[in-house]
N, C-alpha and C positions, 0 to 999 in steps of 0.2 A: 504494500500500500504506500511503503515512504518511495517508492522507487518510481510509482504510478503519479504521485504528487511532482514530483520532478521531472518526471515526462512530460505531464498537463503543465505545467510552471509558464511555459513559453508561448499558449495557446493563443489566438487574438482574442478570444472574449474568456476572461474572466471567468465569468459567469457559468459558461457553458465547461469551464474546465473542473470550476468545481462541483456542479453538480454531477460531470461526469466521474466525476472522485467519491463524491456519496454514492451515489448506485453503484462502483464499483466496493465500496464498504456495505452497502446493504448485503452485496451476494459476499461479503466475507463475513459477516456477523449472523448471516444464515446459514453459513456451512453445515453446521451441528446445532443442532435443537439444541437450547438454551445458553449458546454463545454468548447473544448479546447482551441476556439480565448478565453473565458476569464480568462483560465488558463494559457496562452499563455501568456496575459497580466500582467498577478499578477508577472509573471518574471523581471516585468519593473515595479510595484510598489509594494513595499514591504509593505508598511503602512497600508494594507487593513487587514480585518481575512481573506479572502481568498488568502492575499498575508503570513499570517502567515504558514496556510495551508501548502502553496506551500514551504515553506523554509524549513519546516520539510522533506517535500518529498523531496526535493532534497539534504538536509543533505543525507536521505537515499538511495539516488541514489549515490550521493559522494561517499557515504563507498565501496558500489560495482563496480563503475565505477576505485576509489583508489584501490581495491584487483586486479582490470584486469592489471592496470598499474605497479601495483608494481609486478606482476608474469613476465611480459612482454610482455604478452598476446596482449595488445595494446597501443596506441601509446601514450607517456607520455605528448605530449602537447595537448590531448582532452580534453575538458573543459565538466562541466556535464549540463551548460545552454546550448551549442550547441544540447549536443542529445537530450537535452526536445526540443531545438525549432526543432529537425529532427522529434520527435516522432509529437511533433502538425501537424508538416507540413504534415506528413503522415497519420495520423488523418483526416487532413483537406480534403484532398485529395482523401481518400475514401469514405469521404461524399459527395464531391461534385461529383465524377464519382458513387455514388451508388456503388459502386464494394468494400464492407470492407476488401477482400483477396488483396486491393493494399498494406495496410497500416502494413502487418508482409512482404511483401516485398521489402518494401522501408525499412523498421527499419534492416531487413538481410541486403539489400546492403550497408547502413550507416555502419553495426557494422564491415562486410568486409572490408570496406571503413578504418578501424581503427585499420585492424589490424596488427603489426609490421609483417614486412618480411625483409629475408638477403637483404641487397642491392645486386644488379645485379654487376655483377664482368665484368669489361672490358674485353674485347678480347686483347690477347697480341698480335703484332707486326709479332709474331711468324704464331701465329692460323690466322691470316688475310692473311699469305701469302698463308698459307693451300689451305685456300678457294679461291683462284687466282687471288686476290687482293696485290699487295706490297703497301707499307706504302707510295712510293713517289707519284706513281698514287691518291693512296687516298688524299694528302695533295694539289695535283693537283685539285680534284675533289673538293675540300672541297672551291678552292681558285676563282671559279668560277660562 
């Protein structure tokens, strides 16, 4: 997986590199029925080799998860233990529905979930009245 992060490192988009770094962690934390709860775990103790393990990978999930944020691609308060606990969770998830096709569509929705958009632009005063609404009715409506 650290070898996989350094291959995707150079990709043009970011974005695409590291979600294809999660899906390629989805089918490694499915390998064995109940992989992930103990990889899951190792995120809460460090102290272990299997917590060693894991601090490497998400060094190298940092680096990709850092290249999305600093393009702008997505959203700079994501943290990289949040999308390992979304990947386990979605892991988890297809194991227990049998259905492994949930767990690249939960990891899509999460990575949508993260990604920077313009903020929605208020409607002016103007355009409200357009539409047959004035601002005093509105303030009326609002007060009730």
């Amino acid at each position: 997986m650290i070898a996989r992060a350094n291959e995707l490192r150079d990709t043009a988009s970011p974005t695409a590199a590291l979600s294809a770094w999660l899906e390629a962690m989805i089918g490694y934390v499915t390998t064995y029925n109940g992989l992930s709860k103990s990889l899951a775990a190792s995120l809460v103790t460090t102290d272990t080799e299997l917590g060693c393990t894991c601090r490497a990978l998400g060094a190298a999930g940092n680096m990709l998860l850092g290249r999305a944020q600093q393009a702008g691609e997505l959203r700079p308060d994501a943290e990289f233990d949040d999308l390992m606990l979304g990947v386990h969770a979605a892991a988890w998830a297809a194991e227990q529905t049998d259905e492994p096709a949930a767990a690249p569509r939960l990891l899509a929705m999460l990575i949508d979930g993260l990604r920077v958009r313009a903020a929605p632009r208020a409607a002016s005063p103007k355009r409200a009245r357009r539409r047959g609404a004035s601002p005093r009715r509105s303030r009326r409506a609002a007060l009730r």
